[in-house]
N, C-alpha and C positions, 0 to 999 in steps of 0.2 A: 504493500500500500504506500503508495506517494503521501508524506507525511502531512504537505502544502496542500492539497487534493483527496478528502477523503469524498468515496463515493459509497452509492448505494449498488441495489445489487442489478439496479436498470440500466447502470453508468452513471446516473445525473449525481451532484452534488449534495452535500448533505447539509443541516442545518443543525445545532443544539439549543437547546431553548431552557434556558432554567426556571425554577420554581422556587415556592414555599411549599414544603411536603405540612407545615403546622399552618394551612391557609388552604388543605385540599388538594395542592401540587402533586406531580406522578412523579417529583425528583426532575433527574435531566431526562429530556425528551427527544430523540433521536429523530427529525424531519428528511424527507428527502425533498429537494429543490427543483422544480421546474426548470432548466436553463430558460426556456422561453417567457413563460408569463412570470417566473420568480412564484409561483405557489409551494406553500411550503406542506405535505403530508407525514404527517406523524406515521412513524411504524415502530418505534419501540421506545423506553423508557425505562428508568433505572428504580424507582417505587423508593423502595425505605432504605435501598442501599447506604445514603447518605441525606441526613437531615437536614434542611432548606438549605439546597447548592443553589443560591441565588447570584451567587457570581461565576462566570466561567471565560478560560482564556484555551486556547486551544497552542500547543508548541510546532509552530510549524516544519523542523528539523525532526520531530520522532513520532508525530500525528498524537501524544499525550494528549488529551483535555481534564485539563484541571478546574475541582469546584471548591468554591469556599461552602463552607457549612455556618452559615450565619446563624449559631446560637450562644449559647452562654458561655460552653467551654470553647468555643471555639477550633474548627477545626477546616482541613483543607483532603481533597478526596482526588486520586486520579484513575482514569479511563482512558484503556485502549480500544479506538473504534474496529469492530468487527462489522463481518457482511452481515451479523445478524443485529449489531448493536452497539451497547458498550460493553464492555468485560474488567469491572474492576481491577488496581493494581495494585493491589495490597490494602491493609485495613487505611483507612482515615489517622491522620497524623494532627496531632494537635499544635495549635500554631500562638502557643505561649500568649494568648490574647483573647479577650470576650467578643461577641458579635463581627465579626469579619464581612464587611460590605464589597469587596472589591481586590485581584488580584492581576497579577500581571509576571511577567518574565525576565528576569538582567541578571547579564552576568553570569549566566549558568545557574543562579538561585531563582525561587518562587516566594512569589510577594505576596506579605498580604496586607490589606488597612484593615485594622481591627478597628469598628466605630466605638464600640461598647467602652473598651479597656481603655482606647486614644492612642493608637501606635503603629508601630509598624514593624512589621517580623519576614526574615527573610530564614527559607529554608533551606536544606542543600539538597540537590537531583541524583538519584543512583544512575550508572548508567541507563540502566533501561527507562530512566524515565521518572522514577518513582518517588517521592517527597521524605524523608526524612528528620529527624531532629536531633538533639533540640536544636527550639528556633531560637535566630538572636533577635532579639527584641530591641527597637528604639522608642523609647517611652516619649510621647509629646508630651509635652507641659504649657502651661496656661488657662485663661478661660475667656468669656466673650461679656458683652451687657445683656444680652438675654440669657436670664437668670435658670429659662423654662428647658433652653437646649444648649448654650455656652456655660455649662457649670465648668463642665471640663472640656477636654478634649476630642473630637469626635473625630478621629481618621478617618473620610470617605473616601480616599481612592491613592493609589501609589499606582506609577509608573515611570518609564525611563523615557530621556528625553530622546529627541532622534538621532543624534550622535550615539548614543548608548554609554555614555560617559556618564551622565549624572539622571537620580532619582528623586522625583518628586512624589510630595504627599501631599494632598490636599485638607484641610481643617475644617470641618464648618466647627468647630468647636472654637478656635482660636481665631478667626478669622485670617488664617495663613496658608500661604502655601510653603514649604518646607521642601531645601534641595539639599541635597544629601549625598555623598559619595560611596558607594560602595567596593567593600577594599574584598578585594579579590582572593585572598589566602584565607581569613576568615567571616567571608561571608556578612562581615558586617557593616550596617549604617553610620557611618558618621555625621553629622550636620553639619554641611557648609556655610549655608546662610536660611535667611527667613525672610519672604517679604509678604508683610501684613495688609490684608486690604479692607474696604471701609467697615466699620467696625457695627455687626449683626447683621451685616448680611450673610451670613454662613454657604463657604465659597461649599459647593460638594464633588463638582467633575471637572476636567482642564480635558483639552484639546488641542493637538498643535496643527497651525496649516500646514498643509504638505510643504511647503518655503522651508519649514525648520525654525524660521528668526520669530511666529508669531503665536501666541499662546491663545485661549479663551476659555476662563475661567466662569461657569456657571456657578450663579447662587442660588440655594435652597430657600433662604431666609427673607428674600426682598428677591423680585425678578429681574434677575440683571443680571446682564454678560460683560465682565470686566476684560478687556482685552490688551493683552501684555506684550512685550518686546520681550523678546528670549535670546539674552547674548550666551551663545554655548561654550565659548571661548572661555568665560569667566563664572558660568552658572549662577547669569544675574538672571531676575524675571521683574520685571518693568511694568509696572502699570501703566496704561496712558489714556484709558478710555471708557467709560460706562455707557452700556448700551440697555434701556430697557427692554423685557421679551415679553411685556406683557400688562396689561392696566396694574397697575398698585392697589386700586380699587379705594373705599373709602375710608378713614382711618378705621382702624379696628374690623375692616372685616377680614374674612376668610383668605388667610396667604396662599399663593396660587402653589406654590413648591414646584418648580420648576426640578426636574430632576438629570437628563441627558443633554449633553451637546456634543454633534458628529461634522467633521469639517468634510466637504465634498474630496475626493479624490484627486480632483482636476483644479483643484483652489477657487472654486469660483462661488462656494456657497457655505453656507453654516445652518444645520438647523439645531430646532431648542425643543424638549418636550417637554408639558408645561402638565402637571397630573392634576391643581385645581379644577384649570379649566378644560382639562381634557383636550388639550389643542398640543398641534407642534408647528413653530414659527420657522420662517423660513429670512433668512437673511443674506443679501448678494454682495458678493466683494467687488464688483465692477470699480468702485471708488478705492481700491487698495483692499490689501489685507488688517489693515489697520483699521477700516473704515465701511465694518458689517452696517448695512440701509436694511431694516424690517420692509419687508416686501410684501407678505401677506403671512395669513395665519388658516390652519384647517383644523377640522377635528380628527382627531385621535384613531375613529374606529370604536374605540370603547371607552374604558372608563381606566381610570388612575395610570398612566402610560410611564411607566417606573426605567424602560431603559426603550432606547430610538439605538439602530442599528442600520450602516450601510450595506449594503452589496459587493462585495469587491469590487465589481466594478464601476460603482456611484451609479447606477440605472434606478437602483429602488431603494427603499429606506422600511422597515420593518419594525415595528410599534410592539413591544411587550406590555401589555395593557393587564395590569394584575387586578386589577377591582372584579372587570369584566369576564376576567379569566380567557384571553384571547391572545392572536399574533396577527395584526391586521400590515399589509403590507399594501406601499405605495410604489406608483410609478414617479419617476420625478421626470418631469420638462425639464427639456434642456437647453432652453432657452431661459426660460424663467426659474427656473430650481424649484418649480412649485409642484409639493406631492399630489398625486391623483389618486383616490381608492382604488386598489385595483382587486381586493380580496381578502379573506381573512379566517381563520381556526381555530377552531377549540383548544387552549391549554390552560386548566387551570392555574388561578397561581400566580401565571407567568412574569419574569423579572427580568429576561435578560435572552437577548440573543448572538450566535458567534456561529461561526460559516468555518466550512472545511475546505 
């Protein structure tokens, strides 16, 4: 099996779709892909294997797909895709941290952002793939002016930048984002620097445009797309710009929580999923990458839309809609970047999608 390229047993492409197994979930969800329309068909599923794998990164050098287990202890699960599914690869490995919302790959280790605990834990890979420990732990510290979600630290998301030199963490707890080195012998985080953005907006996702130079930092807390300058030379991150993705609406009402942001493949667009209002915004860079314009805004598909995912190839964009319990998938114009419904499936749960 091509590790870049998992297929099903028709040829087409395959899709994983994460859950909450404590919200109903079937665990990960094994889809085959339509090349053509992009419809996505469930054919298998991992049940109680591992408890809510709501985050998944797929290793494109060994075909591993790896889930976080977003519970209390905290834990990270991987799977080798077969013609018939996934085939666990060993038990669930515990990743030194509470609540784990989000993982990713550097340096030969696996990441995790533990929301719960506030950190961030890198594991080391067997050969064959497999997660081990213990994990080394970089504890965040700090806290925010909302008293209700910045008590402490809430890690939503770590990844590596596009150089693969330096690793980011994102805070909605701290109102930071946190870049960090990874030293290669022992697998561990150091902190390079931290730059803090405006304070209770609680940043949760970053994205870099394919350029490399520019970042976009979503908040959970207020809806806004902070848009950063990314020197990789120096593992600075620059804020320069606030962009809203969505009404503010009137003091004290219901905050929209904005929860994905995906940069087009081709740099020409950004979208935002917004799980309030059940909408995902679309925004063009024709004015620079520095200089996202709201273009227009659609619904969702369903209801509470917790993770927006491209296509490899930027043709369609893919809505994990967990309220609803669905995977509703868009066509996007390519002239306008603006999504079309083009279809959608039953998964309970659903949190998160990743393409083979």
């Amino acid at each position: 099996m091509d590790g870049a390229h998992s297929t099903d047993q028709g040829g087409g492409h395959r899709a994983y779709i994460g859950s909450f197994t404590s919200g109903g979930g079937r665990g990960v969800t094994t889809a085959a892909v339509d090349p053509a329309t992009g419809a996505l068909t469930p054919l298998t599923a991992t049940g109680a294997a591992v408890a809510d794998p709501s985050y998944l990164v797929l290793a494109r050098d060994t075909g591993v797909l790896y889930a976080v287990s977003e519970t209390g202890q905290g834990a990270v699960a991987a799977f080798t895709p077969t013609a018939e599914g996934l085939a666990p690869l060993g038990a669930p490995v515990s990743v030194g941290g509470s609540g784990p919302t989000h993982l990713s790959l550097a340096g030969g280790r696996l990441l995790t952002a533990n929301y719960t605990s506030g950190g961030v834990s890198s594991l080391p890979l067997a050969a064959d793939g497999s997660p081990g420990g213990p994990a080394a732990v970089l504890a965040h510290e700090g806290s925010g002016i909302d008293t209700d979600r910045q008590e402490r630290p809430h890690a939503h998301q770590v990844l590596s930048d596009p150089t693969g030199r330096w690793v980011l963490s994102v805070d909605l707890g701290t109102d930071s984002v946190r870049v960090c080195v990874l030293d290669p012998a022992t697998g561990e985080l150091r902190l390079h620097t931290e730059t803090f953005l405006r304070a209770g907006t609680g940043p949760r996702h970053l994205a870099f445009h394919p350029d490399g130079a520019v970042a976009y930092v979503l908040h959970e807390l207020e809806p806004q797309l902070t848009v950063c300058r990314w020197n990789a030379a120096a593992g600075q991150l620059e804020p320069v710009a606030e962009v809203p993705v969505a009404s503010a609406g009137p003091s004290g009402a219901v905050r929209a929580y904005p929860s994905a942001v995906v940069a087009s493949p081709d740099g020409r667009f950004v979208w935002t999923a917004i799980r309030g209002t059940d909408t995902i915004a679309t925004f063009s860079l024709t004015g620079g990458a520095e200089k996202p314009e709201l273009t227009g805004v659609v619904g969702c598909g369903g209801s509470w839309p917790r993770d927006l995912a491209a296509d490899p190839a930027g043709h369609r964009l893919y809505a994990a809609n967990e309220h609803s319990g669905d995977v509703t998938w868009f066509d996007i114009d390519p002239l306008t970047g603006h999504p079309r419904r083009a279809g959608s499936v039953a998964v309970p749960a659903a949190t998160c999608v990743v393409f083979g």
